[in-house]
C-alpha positions in Angstrom: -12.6 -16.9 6.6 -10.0 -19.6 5.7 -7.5 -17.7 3.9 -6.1 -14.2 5.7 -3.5 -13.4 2.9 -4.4 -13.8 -1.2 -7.9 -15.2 -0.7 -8.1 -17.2 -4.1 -11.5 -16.2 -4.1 -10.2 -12.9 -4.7 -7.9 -13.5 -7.5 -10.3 -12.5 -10.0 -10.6 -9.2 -8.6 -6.9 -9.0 -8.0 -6.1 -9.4 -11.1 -8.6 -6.9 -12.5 -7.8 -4.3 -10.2 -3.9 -4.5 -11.1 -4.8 -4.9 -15.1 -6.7 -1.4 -14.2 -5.1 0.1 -12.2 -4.9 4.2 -12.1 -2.3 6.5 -13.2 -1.5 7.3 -9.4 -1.0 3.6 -8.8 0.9 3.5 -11.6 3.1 6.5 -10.7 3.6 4.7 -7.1 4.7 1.2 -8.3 7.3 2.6 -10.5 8.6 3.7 -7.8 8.6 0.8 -5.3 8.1 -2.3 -7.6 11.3 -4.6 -7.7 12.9 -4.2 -4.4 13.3 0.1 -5.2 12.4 1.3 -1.8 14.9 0.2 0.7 15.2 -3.1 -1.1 11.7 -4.2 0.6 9.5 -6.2 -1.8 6.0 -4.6 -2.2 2.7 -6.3 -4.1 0.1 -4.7 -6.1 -3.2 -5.6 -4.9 -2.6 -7.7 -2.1 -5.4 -9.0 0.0 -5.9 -9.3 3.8 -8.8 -11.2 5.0 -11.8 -9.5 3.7 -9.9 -6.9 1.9 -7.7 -5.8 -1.0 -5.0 -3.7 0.0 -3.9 -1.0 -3.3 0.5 -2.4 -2.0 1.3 -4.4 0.5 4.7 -4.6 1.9 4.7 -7.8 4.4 8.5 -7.4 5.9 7.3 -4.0 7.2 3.8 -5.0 7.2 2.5 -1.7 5.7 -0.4 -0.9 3.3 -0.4 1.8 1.4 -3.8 3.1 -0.1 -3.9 5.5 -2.7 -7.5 7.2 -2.3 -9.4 9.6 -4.7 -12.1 11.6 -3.8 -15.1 9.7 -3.8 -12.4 8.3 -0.3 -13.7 11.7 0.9 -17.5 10.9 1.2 -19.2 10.3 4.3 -19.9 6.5 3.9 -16.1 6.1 1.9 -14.3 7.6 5.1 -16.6 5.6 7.7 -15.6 2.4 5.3 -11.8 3.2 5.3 -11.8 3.9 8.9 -13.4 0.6 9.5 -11.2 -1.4 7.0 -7.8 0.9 8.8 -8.8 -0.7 11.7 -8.6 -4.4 10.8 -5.6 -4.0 9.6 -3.8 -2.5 12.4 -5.4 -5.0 14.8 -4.0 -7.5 12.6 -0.7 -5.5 12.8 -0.4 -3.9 10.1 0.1 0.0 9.5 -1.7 1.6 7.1 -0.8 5.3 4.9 -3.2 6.9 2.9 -2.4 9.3 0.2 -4.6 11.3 -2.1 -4.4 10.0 -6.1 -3.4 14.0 -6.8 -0.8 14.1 -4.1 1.3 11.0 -5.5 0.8 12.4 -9.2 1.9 16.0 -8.6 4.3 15.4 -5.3 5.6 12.0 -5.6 8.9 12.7 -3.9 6.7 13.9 -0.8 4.8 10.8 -0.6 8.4 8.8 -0.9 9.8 11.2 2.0 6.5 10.1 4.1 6.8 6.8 3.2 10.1 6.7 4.3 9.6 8.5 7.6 7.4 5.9 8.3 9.7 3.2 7.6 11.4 1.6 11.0 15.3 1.7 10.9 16.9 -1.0 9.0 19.2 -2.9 12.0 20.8 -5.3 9.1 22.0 -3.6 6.1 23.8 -0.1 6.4 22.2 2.8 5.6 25.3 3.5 2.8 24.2 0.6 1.0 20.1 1.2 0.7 18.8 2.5 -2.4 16.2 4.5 -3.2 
């Protein structure tokens, strides 16, 4: 594989995936797209080597999947638990959340999101926006 980040041969389906994307993934970019979250800059479909991550934030290099329930099948969860594990060897973390969990509790998924978040050392905490 030539390309680890943005394969171009996966542009295509980038772009698909982000003109369709689901009300949760909706819900969850209003709320981090343009620098909301701590001022880090996340993308929409994002792809690491073989895969296409649902947002990507590089600076903390953190994916964050948004999973319905076929995610809750047998050969879905032996798939996500193979595709988690790339990712973290490749240094990135990875949180999962449920579709219904970021549509009914989205605050919740903010607050974990956050807790997961290293401390910022460079701009005071007074001065971060949420």
């Amino acid at each position: 594989m030539q390309f680890l980040h943005n394969d171009p041969s996966l542009k295509d389906r980038r772009r698909e995936l982000r003109r369709n994307q689901t009300e949760a993934e909706r819900v969850f970019w209003a709320h981090v797209r343009n620098r909301q979250f701590y001022e880090r800059k996340f993308f929409r479909q994002y792809s690491f080597g073989p895969y296409i991550l649902d947002f990507y934030c590089p600076t903390l290099k953190l994916a964050v999947e948004l999973d319905g329930g076929q995610h809750d099948l047998p050969d879905a969860r032996a798939y996500d638990s193979a595709r988690s594990e790339y990712l973290q060897a490749h240094g990135i973390e990875v949180l999962r959340f449920w579709n219904h969990d970021v549509l009914e509790q989205i605050q919740s998924v903010l607050d974990k999101l956050d807790a997961s978040r290293p401390p910022d050392k460079i701009t005071p905490p007074s001065l971060l926006k949420r």
